[in-house]
KOLVEX-685085 format. One record per residue: residue in one letter; x, y, z of N, C-alpha, C in turn. Coordinates in steps of 0.02 Angstrom, whole numbers, padded with zeros to 5 digits, always signed. Example, Ala and Ser with C-alpha at 12.3 -4.5 7.8 and 13.67 -1.06 7.14 Angstrom:
2
A+00660-00284+00390+00615-00225+00390+00660-00165+00390 S+00642-00112+00354+00684-00053+00357+00645+00002+00394 
***
This chain:
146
X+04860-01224-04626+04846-01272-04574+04835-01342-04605 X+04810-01358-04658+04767-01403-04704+04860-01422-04728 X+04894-01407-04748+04959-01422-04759+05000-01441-04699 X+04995-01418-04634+05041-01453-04588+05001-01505-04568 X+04946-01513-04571+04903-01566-04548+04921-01622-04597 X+04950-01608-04669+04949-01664-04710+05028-01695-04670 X+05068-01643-04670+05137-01668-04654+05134-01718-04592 X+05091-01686-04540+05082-01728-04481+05051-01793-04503 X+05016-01794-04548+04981-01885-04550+05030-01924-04614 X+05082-01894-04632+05094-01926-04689+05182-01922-04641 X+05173-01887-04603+05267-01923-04567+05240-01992-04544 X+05323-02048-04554+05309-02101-04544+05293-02125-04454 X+05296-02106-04417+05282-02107-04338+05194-02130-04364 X+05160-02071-04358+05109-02075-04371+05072-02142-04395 X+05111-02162-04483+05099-02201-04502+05101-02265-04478 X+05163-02293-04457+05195-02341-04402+05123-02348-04364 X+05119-02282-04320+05075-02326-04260+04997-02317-04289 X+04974-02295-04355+04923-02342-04360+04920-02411-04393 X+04961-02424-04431+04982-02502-04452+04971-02535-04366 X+05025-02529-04325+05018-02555-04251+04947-02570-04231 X+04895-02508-04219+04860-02518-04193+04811-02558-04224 X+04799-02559-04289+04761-02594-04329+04785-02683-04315 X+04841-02707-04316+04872-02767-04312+04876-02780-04260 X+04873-02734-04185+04867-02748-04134+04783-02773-04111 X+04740-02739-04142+04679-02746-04136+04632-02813-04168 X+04686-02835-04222+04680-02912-04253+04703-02956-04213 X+04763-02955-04188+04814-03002-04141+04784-02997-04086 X+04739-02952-04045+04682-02963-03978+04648-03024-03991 X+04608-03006-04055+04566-03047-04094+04577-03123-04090 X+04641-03127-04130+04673-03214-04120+04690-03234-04053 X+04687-03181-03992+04712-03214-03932+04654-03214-03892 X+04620-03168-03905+04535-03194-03873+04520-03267-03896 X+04543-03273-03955+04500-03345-03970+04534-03407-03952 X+04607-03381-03963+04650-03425-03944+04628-03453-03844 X+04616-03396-03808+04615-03419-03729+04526-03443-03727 X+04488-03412-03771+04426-03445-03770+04401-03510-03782 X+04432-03521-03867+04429-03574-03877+04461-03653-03866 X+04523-03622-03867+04592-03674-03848+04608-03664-03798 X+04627-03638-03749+04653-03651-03699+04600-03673-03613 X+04553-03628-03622+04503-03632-03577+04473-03677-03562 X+04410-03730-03619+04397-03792-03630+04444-03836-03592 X+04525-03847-03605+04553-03920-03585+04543-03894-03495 X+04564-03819-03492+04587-03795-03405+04516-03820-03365 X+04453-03801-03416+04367-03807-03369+04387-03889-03352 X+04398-03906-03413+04381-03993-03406+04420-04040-03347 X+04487-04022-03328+04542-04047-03288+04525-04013-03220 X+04484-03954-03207+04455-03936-03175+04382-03961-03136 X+04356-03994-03187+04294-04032-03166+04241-04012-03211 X+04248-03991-03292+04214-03983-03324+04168-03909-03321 X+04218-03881-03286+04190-03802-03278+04182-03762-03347 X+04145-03704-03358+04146-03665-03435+04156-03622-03385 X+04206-03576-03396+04235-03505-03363+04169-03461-03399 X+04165-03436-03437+04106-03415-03460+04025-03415-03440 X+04043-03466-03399+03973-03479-03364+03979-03470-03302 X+04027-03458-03254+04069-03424-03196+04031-03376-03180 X+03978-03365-03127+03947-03320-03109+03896-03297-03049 X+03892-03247-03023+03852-03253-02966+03783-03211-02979 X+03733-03222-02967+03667-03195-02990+03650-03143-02899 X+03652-03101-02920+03638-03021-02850+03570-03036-02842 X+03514-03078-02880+03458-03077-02877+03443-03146-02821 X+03385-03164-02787+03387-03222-02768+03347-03276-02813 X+03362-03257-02867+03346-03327-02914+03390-03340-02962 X+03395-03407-02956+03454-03455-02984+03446-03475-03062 X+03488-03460-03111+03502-03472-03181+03553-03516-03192 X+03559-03549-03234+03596-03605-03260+03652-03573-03309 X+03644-03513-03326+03691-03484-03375+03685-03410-03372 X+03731-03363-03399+03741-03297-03393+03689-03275-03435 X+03666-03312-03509+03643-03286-03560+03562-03283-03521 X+03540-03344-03471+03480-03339-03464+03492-03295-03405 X+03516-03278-03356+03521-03244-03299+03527-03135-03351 X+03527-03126-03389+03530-03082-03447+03466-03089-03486 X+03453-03125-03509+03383-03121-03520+03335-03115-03478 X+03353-03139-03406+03282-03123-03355+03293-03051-03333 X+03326-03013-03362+03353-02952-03319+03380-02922-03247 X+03415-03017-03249+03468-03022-03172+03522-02977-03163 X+03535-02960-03108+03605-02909-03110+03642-02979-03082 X+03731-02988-03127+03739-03035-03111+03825-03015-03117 X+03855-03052-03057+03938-03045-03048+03969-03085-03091 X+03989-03065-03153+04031-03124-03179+04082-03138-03188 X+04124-03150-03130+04178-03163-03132+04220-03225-03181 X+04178-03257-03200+04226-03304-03245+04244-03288-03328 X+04188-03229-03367+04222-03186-03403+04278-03144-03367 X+04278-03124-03338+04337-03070-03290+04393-03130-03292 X+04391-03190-03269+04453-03231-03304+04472-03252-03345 X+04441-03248-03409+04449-03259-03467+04485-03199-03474 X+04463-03114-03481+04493-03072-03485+04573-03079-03467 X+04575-03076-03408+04645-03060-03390+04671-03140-03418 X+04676-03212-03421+04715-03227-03442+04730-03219-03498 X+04667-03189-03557+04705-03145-03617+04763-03099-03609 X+04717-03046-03558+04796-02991-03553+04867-03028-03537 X+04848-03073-03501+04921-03115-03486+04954-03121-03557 X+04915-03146-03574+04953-03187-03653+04960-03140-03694 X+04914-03090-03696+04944-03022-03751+05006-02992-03722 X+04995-02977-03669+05057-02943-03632+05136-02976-03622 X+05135-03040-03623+05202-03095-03620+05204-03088-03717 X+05155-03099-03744+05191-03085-03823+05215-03026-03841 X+05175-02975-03813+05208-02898-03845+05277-02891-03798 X+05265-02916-03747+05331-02912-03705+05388-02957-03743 X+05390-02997-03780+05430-03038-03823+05451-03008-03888 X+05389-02995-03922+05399-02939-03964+05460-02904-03975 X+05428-02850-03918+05485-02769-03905+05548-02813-03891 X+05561-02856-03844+05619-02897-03826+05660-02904-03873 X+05648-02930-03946+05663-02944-04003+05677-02882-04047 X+05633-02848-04048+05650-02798-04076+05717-02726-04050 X+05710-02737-03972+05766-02689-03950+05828-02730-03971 X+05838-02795-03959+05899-02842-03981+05921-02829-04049 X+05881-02815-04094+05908-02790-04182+05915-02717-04149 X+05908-02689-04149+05881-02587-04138+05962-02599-04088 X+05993-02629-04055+06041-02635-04011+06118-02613-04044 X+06145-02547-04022+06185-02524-04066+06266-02584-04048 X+06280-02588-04102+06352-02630-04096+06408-02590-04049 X+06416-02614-04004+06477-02611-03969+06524-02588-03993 X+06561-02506-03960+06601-02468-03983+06672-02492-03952 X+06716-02508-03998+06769-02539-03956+06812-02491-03931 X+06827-02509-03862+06869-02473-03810+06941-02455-03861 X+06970-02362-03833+07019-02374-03843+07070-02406-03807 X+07126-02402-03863+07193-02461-03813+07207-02410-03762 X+07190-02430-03717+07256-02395-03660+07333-02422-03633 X+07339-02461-03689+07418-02492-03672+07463-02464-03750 X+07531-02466-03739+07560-02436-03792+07640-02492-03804 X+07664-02509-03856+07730-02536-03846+07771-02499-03834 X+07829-02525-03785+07893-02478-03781+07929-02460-03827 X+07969-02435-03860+07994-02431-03918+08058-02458-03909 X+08092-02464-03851+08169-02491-03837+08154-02572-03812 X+08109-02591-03771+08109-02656-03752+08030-02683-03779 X+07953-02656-03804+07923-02707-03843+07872-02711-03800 X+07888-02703-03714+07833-02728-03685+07786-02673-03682 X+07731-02684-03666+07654-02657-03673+07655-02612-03589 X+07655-02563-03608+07670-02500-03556+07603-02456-03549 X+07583-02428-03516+07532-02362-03512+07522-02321-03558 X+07476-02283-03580+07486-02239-03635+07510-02178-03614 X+07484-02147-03545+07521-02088-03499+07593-02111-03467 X+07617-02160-03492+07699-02193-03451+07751-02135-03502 X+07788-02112-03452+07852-02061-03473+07899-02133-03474 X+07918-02156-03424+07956-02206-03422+07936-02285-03421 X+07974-02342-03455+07975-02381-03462+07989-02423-03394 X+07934-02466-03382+07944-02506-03295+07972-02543-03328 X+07995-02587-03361+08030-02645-03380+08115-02623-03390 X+08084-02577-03439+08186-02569-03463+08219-02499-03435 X+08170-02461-03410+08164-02394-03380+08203-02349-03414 X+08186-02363-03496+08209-02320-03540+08153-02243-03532 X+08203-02205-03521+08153-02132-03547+08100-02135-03619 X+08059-02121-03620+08003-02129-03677+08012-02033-03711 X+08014-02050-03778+07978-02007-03807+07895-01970-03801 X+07888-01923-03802+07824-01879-03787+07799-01883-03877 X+07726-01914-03858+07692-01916-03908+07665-01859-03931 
***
């Protein structure tokens, strides 16, 4: 068992998708920060100086200035403006891996098998005839059987 178990982690599939998931789990990383840091800031500001991060509704009837203090008072609190931060990550992870694979099926894309001829020359007049033609439409020479 201790021997098919080695075969199973040492075929390359296996290997492949933990490289993936490990590099996938870094590349979250750079796009969390990327929609946190860079992109969010200019969207709050053109917006009216909003912090998505601070996007939130407090279930309690007392009012906090921020999620971190509405969390420290032990508010139950809706926060929807992490929830948009989230998904416009998934956006952006999901349009890159979708680019990705895009790229990658385009190499992986087998070359085009070229059609056979289905035309044949006549042998008495030259012109380009059927490959099932007994007779010649042009010179209506009888054809030889291939």
């Amino acid at each position: 068992m201790l021997k098919e178990f080695k075969e199973f982690a040492v075929r390359g599939n296996v290997l492949d998708m933990a490289v993936g998931i490990v590099l996938g789990a870094s590349f979250g990383g750079i796009v969390t920060s990327l929609v946190n840091d860079v992109l969010m800031p200019p969207i709050g500001l053109v917006l009216g100086r909003v912090d998505f991060s601070n996007l939130f509704l407090s279930l309690t009837s007392r009012h906090f200035d921020t999620v971190a203090a509405a969390k420290a008072a032990g508010a139950a609190t809706l926060n929807y403006g992490i929830f948009l931060n989230a998904v416009i990550n998934f956006v952006i992870v999901s349009f890159a891996m979708f680019l990705l694979v895009r790229q990658v099926n385009k190499l992986r894309a087998p070359a085009p098998v070229p059609a056979a001829p289905a035309l044949k020359p006549c042998a008495y007049c030259c012109s380009q005839i059927p490959l099932a033609a007994t007779r010649c439409p042009q010179c209506t020479s009888q054809l030889k059987a291939e």
